[in-house]
PyMOL CGO cylinders between C-alpha atoms (Angstrom):
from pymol import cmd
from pymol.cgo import CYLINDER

trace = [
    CYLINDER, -16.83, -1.65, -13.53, -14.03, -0.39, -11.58, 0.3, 1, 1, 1, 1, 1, 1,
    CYLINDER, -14.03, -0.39, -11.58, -13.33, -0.98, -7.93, 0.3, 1, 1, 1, 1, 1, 1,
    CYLINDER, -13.33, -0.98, -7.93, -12.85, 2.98, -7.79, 0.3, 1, 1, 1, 1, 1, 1,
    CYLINDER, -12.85, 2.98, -7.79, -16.15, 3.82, -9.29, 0.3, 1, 1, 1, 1, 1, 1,
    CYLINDER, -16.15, 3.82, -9.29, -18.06, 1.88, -6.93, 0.3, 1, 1, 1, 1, 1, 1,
    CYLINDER, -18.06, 1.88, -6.93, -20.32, 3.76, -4.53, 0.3, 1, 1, 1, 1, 1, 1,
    CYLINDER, -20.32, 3.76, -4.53, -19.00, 3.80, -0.91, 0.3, 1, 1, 1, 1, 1, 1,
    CYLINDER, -19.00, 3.80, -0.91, -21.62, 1.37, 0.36, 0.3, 1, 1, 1, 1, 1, 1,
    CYLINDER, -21.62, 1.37, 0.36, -20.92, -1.01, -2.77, 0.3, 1, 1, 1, 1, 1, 1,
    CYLINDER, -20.92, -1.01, -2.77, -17.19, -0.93, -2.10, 0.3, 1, 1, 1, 1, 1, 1,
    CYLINDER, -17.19, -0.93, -2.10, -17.51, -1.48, 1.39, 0.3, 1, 1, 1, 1, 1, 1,
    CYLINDER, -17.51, -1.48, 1.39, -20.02, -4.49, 0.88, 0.3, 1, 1, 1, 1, 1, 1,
    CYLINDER, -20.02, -4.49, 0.88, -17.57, -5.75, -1.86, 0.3, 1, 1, 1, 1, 1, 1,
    CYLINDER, -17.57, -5.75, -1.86, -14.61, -6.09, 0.90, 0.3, 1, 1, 1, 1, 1, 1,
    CYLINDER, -14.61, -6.09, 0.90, -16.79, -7.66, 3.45, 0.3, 1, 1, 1, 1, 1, 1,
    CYLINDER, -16.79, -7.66, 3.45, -17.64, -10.82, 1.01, 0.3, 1, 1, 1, 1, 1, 1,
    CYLINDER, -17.64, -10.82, 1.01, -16.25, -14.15, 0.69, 0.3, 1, 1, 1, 1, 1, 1,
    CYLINDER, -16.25, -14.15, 0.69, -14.07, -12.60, -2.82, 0.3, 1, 1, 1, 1, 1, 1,
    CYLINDER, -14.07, -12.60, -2.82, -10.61, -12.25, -2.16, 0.3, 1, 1, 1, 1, 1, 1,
    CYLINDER, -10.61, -12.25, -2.16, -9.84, -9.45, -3.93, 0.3, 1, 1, 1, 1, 1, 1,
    CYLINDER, -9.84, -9.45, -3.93, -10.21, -6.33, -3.18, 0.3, 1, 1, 1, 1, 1, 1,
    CYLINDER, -10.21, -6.33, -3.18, -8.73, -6.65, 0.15, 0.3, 1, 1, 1, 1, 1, 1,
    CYLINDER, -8.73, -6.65, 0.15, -6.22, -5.27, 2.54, 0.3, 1, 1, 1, 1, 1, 1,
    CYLINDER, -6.22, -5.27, 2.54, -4.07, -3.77, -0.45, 0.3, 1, 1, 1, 1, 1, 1,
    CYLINDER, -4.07, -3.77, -0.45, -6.83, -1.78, -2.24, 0.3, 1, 1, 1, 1, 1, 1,
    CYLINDER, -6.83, -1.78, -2.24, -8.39, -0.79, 1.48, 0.3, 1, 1, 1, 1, 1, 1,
    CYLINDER, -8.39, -0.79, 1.48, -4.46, 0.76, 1.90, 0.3, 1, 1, 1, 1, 1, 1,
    CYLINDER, -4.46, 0.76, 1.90, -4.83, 2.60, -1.68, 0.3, 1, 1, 1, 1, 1, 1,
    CYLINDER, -4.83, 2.60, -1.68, -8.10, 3.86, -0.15, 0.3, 1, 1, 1, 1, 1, 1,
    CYLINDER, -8.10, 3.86, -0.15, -7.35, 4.99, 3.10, 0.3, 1, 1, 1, 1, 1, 1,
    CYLINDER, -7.35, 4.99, 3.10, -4.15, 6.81, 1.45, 0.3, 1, 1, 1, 1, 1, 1,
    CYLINDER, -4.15, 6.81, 1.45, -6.44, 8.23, -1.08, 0.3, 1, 1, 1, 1, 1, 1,
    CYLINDER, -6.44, 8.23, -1.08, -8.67, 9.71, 1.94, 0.3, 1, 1, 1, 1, 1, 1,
    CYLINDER, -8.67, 9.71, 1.94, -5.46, 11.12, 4.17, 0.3, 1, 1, 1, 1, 1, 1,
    CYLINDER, -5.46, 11.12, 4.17, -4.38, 13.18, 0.99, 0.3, 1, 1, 1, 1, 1, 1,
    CYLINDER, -4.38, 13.18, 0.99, -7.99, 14.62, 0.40, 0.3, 1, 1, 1, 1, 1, 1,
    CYLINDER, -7.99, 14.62, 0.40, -7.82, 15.73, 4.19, 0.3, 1, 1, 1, 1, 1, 1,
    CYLINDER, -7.82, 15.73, 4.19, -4.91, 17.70, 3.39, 0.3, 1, 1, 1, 1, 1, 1,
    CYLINDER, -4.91, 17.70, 3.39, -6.68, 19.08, 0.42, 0.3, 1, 1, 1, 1, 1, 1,
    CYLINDER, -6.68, 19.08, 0.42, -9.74, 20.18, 2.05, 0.3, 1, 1, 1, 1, 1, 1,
    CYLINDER, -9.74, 20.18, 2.05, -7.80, 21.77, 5.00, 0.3, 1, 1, 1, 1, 1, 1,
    CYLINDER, -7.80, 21.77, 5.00, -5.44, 23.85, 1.89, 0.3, 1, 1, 1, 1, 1, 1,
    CYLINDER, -5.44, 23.85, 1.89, -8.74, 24.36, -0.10, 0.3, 1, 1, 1, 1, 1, 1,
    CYLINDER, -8.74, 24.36, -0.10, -10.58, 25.99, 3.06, 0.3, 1, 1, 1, 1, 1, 1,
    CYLINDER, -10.58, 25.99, 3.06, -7.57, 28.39, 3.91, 0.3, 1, 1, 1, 1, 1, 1,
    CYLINDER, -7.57, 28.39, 3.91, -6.83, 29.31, 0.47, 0.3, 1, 1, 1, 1, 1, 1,
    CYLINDER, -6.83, 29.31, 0.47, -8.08, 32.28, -0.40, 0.3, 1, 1, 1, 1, 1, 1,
    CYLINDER, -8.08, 32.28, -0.40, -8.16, 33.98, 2.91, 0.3, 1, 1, 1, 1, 1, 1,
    CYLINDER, -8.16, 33.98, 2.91, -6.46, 37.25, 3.69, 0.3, 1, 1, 1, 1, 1, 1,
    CYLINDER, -6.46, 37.25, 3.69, -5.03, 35.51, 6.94, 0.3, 1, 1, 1, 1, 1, 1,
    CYLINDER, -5.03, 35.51, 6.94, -3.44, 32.89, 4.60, 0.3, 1, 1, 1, 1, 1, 1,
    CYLINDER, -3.44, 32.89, 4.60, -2.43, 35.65, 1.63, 0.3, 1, 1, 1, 1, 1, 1,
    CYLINDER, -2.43, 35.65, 1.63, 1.26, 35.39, 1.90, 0.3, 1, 1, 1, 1, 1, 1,
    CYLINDER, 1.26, 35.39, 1.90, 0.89, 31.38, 1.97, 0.3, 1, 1, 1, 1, 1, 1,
    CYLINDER, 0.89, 31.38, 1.97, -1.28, 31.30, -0.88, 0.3, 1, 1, 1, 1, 1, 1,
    CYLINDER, -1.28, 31.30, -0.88, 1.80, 29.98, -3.04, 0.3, 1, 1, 1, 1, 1, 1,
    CYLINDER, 1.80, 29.98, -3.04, 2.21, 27.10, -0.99, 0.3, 1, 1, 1, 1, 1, 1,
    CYLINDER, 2.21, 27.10, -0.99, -1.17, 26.13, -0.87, 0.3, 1, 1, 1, 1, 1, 1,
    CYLINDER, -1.17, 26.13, -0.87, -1.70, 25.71, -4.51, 0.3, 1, 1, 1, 1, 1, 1,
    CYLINDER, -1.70, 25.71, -4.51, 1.65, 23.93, -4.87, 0.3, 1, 1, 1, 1, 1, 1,
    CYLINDER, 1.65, 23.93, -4.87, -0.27, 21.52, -1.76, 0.3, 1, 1, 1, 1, 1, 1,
    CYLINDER, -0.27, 21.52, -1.76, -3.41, 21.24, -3.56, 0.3, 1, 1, 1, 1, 1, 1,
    CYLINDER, -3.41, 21.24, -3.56, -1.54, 20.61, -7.15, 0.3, 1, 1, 1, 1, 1, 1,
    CYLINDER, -1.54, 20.61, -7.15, 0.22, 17.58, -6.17, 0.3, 1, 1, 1, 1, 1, 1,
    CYLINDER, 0.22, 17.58, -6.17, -2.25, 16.20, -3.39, 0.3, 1, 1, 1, 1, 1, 1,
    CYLINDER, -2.25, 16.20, -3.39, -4.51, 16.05, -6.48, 0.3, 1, 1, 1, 1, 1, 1,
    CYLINDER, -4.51, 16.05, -6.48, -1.49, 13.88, -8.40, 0.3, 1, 1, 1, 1, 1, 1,
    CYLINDER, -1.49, 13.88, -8.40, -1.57, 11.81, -5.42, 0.3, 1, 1, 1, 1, 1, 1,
    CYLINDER, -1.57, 11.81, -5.42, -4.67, 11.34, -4.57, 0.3, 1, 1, 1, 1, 1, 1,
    CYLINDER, -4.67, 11.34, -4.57, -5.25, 9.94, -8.21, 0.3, 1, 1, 1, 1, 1, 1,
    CYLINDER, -5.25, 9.94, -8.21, -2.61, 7.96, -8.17, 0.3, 1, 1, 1, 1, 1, 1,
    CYLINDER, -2.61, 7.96, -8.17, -3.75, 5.98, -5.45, 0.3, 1, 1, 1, 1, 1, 1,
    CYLINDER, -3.75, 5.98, -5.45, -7.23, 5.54, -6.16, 0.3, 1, 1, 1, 1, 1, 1,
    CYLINDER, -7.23, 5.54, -6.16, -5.91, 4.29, -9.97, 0.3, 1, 1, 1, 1, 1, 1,
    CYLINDER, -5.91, 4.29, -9.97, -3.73, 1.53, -6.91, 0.3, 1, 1, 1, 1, 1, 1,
    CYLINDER, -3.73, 1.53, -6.91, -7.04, 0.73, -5.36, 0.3, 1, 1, 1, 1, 1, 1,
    CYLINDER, -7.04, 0.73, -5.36, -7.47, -1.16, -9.24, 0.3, 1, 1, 1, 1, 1, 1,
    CYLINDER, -7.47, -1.16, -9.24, -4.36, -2.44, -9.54, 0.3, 1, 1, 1, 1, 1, 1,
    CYLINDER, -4.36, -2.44, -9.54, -3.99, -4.18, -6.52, 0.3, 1, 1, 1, 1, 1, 1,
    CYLINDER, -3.99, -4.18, -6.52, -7.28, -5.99, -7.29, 0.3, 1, 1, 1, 1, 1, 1,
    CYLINDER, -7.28, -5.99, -7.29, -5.70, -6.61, -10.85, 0.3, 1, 1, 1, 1, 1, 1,
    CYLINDER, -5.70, -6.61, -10.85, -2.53, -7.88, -9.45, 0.3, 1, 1, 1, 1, 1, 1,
    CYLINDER, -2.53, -7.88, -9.45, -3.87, -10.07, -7.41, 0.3, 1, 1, 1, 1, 1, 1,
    CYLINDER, -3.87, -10.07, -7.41, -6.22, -11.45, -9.47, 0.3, 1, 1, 1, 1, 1, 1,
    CYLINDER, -6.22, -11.45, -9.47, -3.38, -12.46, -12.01, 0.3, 1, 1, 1, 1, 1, 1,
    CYLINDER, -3.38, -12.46, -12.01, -1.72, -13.94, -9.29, 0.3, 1, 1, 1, 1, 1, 1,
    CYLINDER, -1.72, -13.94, -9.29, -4.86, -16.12, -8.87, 0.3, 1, 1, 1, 1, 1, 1,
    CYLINDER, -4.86, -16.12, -8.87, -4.95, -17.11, -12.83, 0.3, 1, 1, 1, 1, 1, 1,
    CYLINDER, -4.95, -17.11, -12.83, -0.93, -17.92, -12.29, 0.3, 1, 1, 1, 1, 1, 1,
    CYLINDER, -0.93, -17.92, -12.29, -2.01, -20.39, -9.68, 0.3, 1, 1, 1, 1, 1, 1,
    CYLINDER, -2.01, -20.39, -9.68, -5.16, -21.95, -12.04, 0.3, 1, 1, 1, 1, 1, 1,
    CYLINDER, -5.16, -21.95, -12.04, -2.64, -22.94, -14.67, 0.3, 1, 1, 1, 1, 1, 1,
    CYLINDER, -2.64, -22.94, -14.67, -1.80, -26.61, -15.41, 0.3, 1, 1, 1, 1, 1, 1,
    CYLINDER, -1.80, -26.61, -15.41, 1.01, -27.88, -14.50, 0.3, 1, 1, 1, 1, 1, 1,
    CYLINDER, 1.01, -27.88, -14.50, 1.15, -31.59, -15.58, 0.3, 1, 1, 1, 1, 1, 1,
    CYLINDER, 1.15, -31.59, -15.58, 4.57, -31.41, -17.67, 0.3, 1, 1, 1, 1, 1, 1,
    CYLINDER, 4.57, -31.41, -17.67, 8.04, -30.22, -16.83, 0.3, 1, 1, 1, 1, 1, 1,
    CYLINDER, 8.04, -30.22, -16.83, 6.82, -27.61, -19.54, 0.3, 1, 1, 1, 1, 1, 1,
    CYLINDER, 6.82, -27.61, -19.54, 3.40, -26.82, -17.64, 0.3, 1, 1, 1, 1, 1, 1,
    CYLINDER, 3.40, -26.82, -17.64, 5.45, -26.39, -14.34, 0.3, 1, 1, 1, 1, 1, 1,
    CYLINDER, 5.45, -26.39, -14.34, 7.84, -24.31, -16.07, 0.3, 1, 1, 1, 1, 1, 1,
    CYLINDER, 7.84, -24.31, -16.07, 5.68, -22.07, -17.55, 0.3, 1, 1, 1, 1, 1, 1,
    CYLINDER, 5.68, -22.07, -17.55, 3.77, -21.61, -14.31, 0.3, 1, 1, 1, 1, 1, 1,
    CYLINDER, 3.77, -21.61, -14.31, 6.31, -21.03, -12.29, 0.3, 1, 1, 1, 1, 1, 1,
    CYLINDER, 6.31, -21.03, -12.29, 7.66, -18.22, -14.46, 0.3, 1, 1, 1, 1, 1, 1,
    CYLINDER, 7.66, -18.22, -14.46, 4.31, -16.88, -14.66, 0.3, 1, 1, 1, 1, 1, 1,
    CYLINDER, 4.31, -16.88, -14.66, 3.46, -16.74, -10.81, 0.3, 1, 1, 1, 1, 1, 1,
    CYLINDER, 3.46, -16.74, -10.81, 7.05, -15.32, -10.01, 0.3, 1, 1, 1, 1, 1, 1,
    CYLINDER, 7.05, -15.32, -10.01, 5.99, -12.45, -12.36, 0.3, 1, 1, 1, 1, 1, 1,
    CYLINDER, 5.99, -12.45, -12.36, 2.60, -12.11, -11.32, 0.3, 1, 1, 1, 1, 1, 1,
    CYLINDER, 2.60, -12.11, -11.32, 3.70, -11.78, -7.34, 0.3, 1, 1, 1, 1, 1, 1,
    CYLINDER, 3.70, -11.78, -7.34, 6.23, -9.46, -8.10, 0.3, 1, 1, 1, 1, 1, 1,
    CYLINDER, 6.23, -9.46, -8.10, 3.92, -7.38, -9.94, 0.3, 1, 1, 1, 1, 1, 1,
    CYLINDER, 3.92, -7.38, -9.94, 1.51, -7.94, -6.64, 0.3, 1, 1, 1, 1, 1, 1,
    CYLINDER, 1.51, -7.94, -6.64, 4.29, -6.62, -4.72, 0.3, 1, 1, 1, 1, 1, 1,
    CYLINDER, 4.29, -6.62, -4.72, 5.10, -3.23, -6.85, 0.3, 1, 1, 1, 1, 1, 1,
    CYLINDER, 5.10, -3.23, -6.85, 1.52, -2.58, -6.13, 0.3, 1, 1, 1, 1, 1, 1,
    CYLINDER, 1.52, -2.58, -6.13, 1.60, -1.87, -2.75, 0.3, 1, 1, 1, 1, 1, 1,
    CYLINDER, 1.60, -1.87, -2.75, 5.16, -0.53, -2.82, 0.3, 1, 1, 1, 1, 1, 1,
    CYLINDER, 5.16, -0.53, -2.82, 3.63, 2.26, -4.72, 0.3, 1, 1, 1, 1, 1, 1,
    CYLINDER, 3.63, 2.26, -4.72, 1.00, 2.86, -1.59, 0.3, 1, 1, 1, 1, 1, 1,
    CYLINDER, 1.00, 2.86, -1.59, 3.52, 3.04, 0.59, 0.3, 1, 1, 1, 1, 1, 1,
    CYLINDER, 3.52, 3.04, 0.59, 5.36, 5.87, -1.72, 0.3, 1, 1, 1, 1, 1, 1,
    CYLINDER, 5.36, 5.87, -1.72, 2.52, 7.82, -2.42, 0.3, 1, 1, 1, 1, 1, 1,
    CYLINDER, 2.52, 7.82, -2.42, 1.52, 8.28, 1.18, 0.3, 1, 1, 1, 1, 1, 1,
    CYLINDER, 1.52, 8.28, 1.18, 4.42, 9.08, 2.62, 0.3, 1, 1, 1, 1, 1, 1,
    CYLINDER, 4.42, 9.08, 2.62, 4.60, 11.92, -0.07, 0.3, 1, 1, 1, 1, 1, 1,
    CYLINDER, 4.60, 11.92, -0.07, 1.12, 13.01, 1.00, 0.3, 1, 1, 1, 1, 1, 1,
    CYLINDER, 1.12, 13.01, 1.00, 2.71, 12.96, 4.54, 0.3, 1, 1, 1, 1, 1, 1,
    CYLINDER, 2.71, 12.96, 4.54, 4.93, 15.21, 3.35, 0.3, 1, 1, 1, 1, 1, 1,
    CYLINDER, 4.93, 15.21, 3.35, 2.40, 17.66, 2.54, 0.3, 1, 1, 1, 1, 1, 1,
    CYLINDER, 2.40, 17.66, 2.54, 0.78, 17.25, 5.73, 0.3, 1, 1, 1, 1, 1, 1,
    CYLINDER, 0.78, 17.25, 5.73, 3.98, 18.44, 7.06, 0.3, 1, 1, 1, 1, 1, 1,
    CYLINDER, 3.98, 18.44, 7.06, 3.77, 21.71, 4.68, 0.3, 1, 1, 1, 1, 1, 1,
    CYLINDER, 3.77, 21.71, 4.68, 0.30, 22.07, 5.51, 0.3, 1, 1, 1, 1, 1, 1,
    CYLINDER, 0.30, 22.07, 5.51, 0.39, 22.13, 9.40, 0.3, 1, 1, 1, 1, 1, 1,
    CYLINDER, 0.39, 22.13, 9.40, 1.28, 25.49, 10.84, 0.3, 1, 1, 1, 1, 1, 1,
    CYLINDER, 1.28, 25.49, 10.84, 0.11, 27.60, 7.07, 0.3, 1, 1, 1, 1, 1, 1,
    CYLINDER, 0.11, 27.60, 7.07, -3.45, 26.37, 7.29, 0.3, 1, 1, 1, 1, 1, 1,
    CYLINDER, -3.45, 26.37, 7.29, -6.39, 27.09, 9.52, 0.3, 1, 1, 1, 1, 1, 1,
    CYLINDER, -6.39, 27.09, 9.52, -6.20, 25.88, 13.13, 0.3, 1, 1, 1, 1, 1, 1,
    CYLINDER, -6.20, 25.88, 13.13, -10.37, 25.26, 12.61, 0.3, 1, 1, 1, 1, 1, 1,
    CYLINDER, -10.37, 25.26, 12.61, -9.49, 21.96, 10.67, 0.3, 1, 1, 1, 1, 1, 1,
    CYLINDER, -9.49, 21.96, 10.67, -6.38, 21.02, 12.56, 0.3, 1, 1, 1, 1, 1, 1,
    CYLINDER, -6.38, 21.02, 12.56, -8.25, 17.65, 13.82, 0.3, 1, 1, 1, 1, 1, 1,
    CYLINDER, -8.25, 17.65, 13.82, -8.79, 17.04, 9.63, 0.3, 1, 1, 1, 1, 1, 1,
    CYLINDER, -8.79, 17.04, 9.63, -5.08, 17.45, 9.15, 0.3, 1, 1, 1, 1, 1, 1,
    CYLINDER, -5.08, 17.45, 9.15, -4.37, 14.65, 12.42, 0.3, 1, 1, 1, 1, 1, 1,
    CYLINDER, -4.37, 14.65, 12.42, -6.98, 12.37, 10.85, 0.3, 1, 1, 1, 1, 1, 1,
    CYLINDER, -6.98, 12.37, 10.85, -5.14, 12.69, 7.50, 0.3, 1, 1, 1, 1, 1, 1,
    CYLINDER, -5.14, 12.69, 7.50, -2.11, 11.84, 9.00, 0.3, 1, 1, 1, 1, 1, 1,
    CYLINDER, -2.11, 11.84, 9.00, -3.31, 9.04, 10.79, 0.3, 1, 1, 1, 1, 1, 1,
    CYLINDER, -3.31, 9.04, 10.79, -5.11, 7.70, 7.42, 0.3, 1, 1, 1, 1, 1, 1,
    CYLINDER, -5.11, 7.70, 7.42, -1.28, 7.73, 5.68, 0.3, 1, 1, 1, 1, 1, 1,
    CYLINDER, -1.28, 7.73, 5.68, 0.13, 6.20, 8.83, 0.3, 1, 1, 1, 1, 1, 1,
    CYLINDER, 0.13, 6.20, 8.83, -2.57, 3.58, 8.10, 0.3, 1, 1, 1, 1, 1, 1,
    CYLINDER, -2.57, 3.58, 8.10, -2.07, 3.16, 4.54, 0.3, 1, 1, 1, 1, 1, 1,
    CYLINDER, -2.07, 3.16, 4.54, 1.79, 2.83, 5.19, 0.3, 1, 1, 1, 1, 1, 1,
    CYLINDER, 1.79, 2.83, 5.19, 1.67, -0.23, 7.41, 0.3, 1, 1, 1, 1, 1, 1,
    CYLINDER, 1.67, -0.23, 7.41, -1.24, -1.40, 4.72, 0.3, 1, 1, 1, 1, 1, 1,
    CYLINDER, -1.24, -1.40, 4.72, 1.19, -1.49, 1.93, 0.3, 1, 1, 1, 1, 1, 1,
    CYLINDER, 1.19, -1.49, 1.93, 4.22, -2.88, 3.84, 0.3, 1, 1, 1, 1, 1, 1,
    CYLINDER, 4.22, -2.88, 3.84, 2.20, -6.07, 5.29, 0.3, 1, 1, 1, 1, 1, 1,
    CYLINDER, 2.20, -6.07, 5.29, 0.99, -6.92, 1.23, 0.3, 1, 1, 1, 1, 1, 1,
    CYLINDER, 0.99, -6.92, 1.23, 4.60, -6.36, 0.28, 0.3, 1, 1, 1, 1, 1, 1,
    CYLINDER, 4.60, -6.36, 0.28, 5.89, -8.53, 2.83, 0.3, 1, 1, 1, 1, 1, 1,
    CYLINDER, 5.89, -8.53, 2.83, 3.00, -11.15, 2.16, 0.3, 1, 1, 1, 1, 1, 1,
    CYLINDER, 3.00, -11.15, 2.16, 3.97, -11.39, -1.81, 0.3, 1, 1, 1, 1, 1, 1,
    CYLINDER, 3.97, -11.39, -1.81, 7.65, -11.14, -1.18, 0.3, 1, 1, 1, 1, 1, 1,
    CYLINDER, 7.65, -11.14, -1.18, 7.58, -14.66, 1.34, 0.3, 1, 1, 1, 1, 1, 1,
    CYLINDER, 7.58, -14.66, 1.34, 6.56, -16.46, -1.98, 0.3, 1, 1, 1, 1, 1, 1,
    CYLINDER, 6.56, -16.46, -1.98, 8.69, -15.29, -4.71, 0.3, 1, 1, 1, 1, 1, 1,
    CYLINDER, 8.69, -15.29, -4.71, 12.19, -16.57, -5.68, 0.3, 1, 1, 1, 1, 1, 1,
    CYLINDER, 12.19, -16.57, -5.68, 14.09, -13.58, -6.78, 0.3, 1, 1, 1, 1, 1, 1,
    CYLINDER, 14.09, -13.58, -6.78, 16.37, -13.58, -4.21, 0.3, 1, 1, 1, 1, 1, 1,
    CYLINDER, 16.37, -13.58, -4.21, 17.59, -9.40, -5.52, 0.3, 1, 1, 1, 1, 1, 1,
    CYLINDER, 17.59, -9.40, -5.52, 13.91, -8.49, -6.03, 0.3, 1, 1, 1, 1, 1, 1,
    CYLINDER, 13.91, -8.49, -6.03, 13.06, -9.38, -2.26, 0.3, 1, 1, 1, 1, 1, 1,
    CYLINDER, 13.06, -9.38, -2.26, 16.56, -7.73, -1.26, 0.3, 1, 1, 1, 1, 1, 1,
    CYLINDER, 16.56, -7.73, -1.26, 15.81, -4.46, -3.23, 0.3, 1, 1, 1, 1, 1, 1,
    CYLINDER, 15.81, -4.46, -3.23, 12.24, -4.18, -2.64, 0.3, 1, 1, 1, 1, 1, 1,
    CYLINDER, 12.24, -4.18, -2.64, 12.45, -4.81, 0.96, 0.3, 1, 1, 1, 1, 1, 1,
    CYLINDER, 12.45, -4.81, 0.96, 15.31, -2.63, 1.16, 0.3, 1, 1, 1, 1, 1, 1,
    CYLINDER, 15.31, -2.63, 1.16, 12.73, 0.07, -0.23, 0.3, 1, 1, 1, 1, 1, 1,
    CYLINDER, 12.73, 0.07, -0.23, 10.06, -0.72, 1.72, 0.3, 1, 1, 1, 1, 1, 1,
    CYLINDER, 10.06, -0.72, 1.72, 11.37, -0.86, 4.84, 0.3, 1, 1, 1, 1, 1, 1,
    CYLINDER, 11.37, -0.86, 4.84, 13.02, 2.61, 4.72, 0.3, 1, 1, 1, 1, 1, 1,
    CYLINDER, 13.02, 2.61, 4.72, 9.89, 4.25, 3.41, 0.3, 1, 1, 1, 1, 1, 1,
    CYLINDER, 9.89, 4.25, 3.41, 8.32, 2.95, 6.73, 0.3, 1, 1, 1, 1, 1, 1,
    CYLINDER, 8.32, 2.95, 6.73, 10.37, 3.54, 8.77, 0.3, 1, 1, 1, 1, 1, 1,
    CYLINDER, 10.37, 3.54, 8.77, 10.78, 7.28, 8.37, 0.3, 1, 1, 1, 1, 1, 1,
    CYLINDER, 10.78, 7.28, 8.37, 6.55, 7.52, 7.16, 0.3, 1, 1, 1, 1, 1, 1,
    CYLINDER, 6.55, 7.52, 7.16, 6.14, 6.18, 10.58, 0.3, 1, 1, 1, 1, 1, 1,
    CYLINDER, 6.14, 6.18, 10.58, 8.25, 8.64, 12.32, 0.3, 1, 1, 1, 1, 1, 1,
    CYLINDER, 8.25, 8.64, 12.32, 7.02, 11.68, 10.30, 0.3, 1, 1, 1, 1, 1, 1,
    CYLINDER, 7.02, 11.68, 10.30, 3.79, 10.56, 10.76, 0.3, 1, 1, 1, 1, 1, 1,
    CYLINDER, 3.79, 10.56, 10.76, 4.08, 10.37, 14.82, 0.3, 1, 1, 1, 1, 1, 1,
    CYLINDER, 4.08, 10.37, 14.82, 5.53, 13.57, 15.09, 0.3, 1, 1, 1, 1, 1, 1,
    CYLINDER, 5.53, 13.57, 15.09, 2.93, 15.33, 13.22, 0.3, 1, 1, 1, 1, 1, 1,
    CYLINDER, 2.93, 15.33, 13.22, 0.20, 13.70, 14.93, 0.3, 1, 1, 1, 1, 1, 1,
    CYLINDER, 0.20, 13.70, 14.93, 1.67, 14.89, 18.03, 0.3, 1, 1, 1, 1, 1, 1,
    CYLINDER, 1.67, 14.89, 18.03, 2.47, 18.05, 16.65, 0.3, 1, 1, 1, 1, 1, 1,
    CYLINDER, 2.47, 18.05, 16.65, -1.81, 18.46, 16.09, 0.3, 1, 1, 1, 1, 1, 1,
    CYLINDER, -1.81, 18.46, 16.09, -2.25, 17.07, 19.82, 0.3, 1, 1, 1, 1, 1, 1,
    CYLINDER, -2.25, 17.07, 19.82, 0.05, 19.76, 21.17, 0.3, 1, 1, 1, 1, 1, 1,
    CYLINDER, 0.05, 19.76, 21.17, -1.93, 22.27, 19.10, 0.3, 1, 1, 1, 1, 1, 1,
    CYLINDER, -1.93, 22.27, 19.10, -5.38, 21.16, 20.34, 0.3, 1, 1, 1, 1, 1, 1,
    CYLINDER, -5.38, 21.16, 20.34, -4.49, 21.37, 23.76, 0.3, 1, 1, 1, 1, 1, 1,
    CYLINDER, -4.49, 21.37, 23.76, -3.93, 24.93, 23.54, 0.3, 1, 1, 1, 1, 1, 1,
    CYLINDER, -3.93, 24.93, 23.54, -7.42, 25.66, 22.19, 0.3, 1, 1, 1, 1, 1, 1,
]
cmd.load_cgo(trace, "trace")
């Protein structure tokens, strides 16, 4: 059965035990997954309202690729347990020979880089959903601005998630131009998720003050 087809409870239950995977990658995918439903639910509830008519464009292009997105990441709440748990049969294999060793070592290099692409796709996706939180605030209804900050801070969360499992996978591999590029990556994506996501947030604190 798949991690994403667990029941809430069963999921939750499943991180809190002594197995290793899933862990703090597929909790990322997760929380990412739950910041770009917020932004769905706040488009879904003003869509369709005369107040919203002349955004009603806008809010179907939200809710058409917050649905892309929010797939996408719950199909990274797998793959993260996948990744790691090849990383883990990489680490089981014998390694007696000069052959053995060799053959191990080529097969954990590609199973941690493949650990690492993982949550370098978390950290994409949610800063795209941040992006529509960004369309979103201002052409939606001010009744679910607090669902829109809680989004936000979900994708903020999921962010940091993703770069701490890329950073944990990239201290053990070798490819010197893998660790360059993908931390190259990385650390731009956080960098301006972080920022978008902190002026957003305080964009929704500004706006709840005024209520």
């Amino acid at each position: 059965m798949l991690l994403s087809e667990y029941r809430i409870k069963e999921f939750v239950n499943e991180l809190a035990s002594k197995s290793p995977a899933p862990g703090g990658g597929s909790a990322s995918a997760l929380v990412g997954a739950i910041g770009t439903a917020l932004v769905s639910m706040v488009s879904n509830l003003s869509c369709g309202k005369e107040k919203f008519k002349d955004k009603e464009g806008l809010l179907v292009e939200i809710l058409e690729e917050a649905r892309r997105i929010k797939e996408s990441l719950i199909n990274l709440i797998d793959k993260d347990a996948e990744a790691f748990n090849r990383v883990a049969r990489a680490a089981k294999m014998p390694r007696t020979t000069e052959e053995e060793k060799k053959l191990k070592s080529e097969a954990m290099e590609q199973a941690l880089k493949e650990a690492t692409l993982v949550p370098l796709s978390v950290m994409e996706e949610s800063f795209k959903a941040l992006k529509l939180h960004e369309k979103a605030l201002g052409n939606t209804t001010t009744a679910a601005i607090s669902d829109i900050g809680v989004g936000i801070q979900c994708l903020k969360t999921a962010l940091y998630g993703g770069w701490l499992n890329v950073k944990i996978n990239l201290n053990s591999i070798k490819d010197e131009e893998f660790i360059k590029d993908v931390e190259k990556k990385a650390s731009s994506i956080l960098e301006r998720g972080i920022r978008l996501a902190d002026g957003l947030f305080k964009k929704v604190e500004e706006e709840l003050e005024k209520k």
